[in-house]
C-alpha positions as CSV (number, residue, x, y, z in Angstrom):
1,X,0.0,0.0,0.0
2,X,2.7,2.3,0.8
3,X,4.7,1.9,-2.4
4,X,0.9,2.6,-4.2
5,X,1.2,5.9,-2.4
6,X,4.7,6.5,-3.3
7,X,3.9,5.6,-7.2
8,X,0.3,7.7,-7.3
9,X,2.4,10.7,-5.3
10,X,5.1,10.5,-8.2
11,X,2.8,10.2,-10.8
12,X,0.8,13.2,-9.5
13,X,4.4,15.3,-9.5
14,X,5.6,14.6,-13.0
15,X,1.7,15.5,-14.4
16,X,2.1,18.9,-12.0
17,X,5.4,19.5,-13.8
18,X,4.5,18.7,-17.1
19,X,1.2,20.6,-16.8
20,X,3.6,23.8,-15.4
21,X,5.7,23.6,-18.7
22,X,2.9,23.4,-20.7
23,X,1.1,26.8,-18.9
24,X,5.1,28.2,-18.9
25,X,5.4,28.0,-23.0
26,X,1.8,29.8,-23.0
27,X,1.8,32.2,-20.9
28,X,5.4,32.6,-19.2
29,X,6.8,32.3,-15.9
30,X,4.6,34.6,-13.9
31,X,1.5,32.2,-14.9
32,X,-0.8,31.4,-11.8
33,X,-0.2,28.1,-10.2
34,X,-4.1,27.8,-10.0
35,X,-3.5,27.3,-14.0
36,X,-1.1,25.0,-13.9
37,X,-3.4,22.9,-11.2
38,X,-6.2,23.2,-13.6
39,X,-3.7,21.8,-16.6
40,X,-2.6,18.9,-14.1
41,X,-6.5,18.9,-13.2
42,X,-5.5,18.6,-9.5
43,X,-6.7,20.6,-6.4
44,X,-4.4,24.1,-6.6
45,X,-3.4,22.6,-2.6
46,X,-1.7,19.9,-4.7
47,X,0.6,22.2,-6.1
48,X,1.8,23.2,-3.1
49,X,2.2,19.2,-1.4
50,X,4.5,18.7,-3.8
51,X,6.8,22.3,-4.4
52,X,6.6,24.0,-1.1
53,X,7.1,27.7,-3.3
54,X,6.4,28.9,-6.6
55,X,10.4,29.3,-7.1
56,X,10.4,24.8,-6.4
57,X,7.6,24.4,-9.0
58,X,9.6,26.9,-11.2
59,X,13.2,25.4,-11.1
60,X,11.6,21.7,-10.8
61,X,9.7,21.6,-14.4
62,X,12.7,23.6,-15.8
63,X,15.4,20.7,-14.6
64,X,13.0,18.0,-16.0
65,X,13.1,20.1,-19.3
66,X,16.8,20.6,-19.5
67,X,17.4,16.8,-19.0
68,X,15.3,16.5,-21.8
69,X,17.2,18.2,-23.9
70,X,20.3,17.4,-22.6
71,X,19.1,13.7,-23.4
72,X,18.6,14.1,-26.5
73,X,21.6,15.6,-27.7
74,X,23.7,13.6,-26.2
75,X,21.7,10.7,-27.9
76,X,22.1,12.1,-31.5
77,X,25.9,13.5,-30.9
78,X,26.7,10.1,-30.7
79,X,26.2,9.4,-34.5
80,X,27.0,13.2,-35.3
81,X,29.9,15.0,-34.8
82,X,30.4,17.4,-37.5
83,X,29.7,21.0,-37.4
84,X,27.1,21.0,-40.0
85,X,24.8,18.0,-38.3
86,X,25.6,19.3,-35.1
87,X,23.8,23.0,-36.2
88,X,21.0,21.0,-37.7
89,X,20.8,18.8,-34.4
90,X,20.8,21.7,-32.4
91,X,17.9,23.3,-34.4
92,X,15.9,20.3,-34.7
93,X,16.2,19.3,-30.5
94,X,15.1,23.4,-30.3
95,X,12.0,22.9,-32.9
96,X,10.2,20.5,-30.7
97,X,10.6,22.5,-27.4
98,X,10.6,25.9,-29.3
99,X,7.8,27.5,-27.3
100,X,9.1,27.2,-24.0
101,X,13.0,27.6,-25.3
102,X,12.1,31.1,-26.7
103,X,9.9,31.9,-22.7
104,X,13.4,31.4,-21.5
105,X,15.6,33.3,-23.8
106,X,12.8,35.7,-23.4
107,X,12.6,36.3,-19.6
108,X,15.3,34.2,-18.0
109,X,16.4,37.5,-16.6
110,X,13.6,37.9,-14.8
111,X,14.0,34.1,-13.2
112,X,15.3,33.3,-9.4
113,X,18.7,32.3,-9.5
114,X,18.4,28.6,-9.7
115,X,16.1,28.6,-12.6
116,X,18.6,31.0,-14.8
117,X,21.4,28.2,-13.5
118,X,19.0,25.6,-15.4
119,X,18.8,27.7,-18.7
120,X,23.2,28.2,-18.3
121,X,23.1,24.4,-18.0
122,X,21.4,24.0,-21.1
123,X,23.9,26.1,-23.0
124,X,26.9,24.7,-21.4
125,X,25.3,21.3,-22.7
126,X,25.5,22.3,-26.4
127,X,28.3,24.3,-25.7
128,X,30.5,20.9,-24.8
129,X,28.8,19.0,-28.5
130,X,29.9,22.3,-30.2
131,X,33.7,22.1,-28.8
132,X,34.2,18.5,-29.8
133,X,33.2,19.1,-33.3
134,X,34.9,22.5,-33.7
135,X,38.2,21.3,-32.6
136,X,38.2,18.1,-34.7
137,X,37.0,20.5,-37.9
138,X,39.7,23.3,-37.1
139,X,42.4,20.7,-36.2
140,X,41.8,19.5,-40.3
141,X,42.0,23.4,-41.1
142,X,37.8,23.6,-42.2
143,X,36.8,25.8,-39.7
144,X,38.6,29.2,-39.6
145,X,40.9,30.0,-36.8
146,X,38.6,32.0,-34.7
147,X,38.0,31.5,-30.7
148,X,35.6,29.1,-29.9
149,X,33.4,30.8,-27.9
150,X,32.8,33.8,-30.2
151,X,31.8,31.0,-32.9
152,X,29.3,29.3,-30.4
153,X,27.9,32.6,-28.8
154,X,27.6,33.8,-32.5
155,X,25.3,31.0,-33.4
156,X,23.6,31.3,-30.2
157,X,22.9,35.4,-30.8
158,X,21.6,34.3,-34.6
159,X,19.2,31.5,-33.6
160,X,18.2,33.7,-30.5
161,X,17.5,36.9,-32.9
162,X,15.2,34.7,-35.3
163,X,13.3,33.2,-32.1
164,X,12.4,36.3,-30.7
165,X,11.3,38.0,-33.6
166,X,9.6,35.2,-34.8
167,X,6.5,37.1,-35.2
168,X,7.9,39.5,-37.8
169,X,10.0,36.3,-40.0
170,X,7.3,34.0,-40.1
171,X,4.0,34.6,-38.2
172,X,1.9,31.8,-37.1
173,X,4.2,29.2,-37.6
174,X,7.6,27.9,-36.1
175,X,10.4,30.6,-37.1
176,X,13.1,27.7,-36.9
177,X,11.0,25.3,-39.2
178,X,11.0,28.5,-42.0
179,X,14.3,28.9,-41.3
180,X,16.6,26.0,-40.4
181,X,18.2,25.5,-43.7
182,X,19.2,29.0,-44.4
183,X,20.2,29.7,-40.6
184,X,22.3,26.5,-41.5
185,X,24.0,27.4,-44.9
186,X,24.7,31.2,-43.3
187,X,26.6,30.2,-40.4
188,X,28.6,27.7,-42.4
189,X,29.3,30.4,-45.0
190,X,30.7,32.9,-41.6
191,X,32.8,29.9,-39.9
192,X,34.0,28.3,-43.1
193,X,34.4,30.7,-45.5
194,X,32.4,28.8,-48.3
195,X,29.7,29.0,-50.8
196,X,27.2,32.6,-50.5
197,X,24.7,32.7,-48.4
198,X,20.6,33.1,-49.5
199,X,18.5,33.8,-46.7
200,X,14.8,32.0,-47.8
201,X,12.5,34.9,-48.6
């Protein structure tokens, strides 16, 4: 009976955080936890038996995102270590969690402490997949001899710029979809010095 309890109570904890990113990706971080309790469809008390604050629920449903992603990268950098599938590897892990990825490029500045520490985890995740290809690329002389982490926060900045003016580049639909293949080609073309770039129209 007691591991029942144990099971339901863990059960009830990963719908509560699943139902917060959800609500997050909506409506941002300052959404009301009665929200989230309606998503979960629990009693708003429930919220609070399982994260004693908001800041817990907060930094809780961002951790079990950033493991996600964190997952999966490391998954597909298994098979993929050059430059050019890591970009389209990086894109394509950020297309399925785009929503809630551009609520935190958005207002991570506005997040307690430990949650920003969750979004700097994510970066330093890619950040690590980036290196390893880099190195191996600029060790064969591919890449152009430029320090490492003006090529990463460089691709950062570019993705970041079409994410948060997604509603001028491609309204009503997912900006990194449009734009995955260009944002691609273009950020070759800067780090490798081939081929011109055409941005899609």
């Amino acid at each position: 009976m007691a591991e029942k309890r144990q099971l339901q109570k863990a059960q009830t904890k990963e719908r509560i955080t699943l139902a917060a990113l959800k609500v997050y990706s909506e409506s941002g971080f300052s959404s009301p936890t009665i929200a989230i309790a309606n998503e979960a469809q629990v009693s708003h008390g429930s919220i609070f038996a399982h994260f004693p604050t908001v800041e817990d629920l907060l930094t809780s449903s961002l951790e079990v995102f950033s493991n996600e992603i964190e997952k999966e990268l490391y998954m597909l950098s298994e098979s993929k270590n050059d430059i050019a599938a890591l970009l389209e590897m990086h894109i394509g892990v950020l297309i399925k969690y785009e929503d809630i990825y551009k609520r935190l490029i958005t207002e991570a500045v506005y997040l307690p402490e430990e949650a920003r520490n969750t979004f700097i985890a994510i970066q330093s995740t890619v950040s690590i997949h980036f290196l390893q290809a880099l190195e191996k690329e600029m060790s064969e002389g591919k890449i152009k001899n430029v320090p490492f982490h003006m090529i990463f926060n460089t691709w950062l900045g570019l993705v970041h710029y079409y994410l948060l003016n997604g509603d001028l580049f491609a309204p009503g639909c997912s900006v990194l979809k449009q734009y995955k293949n260009s944002l691609i080609e273009c950020f070759l073309t800067l780090i490798k010095n081939e081929n011109k770039c055409e941005v899609e129209k």
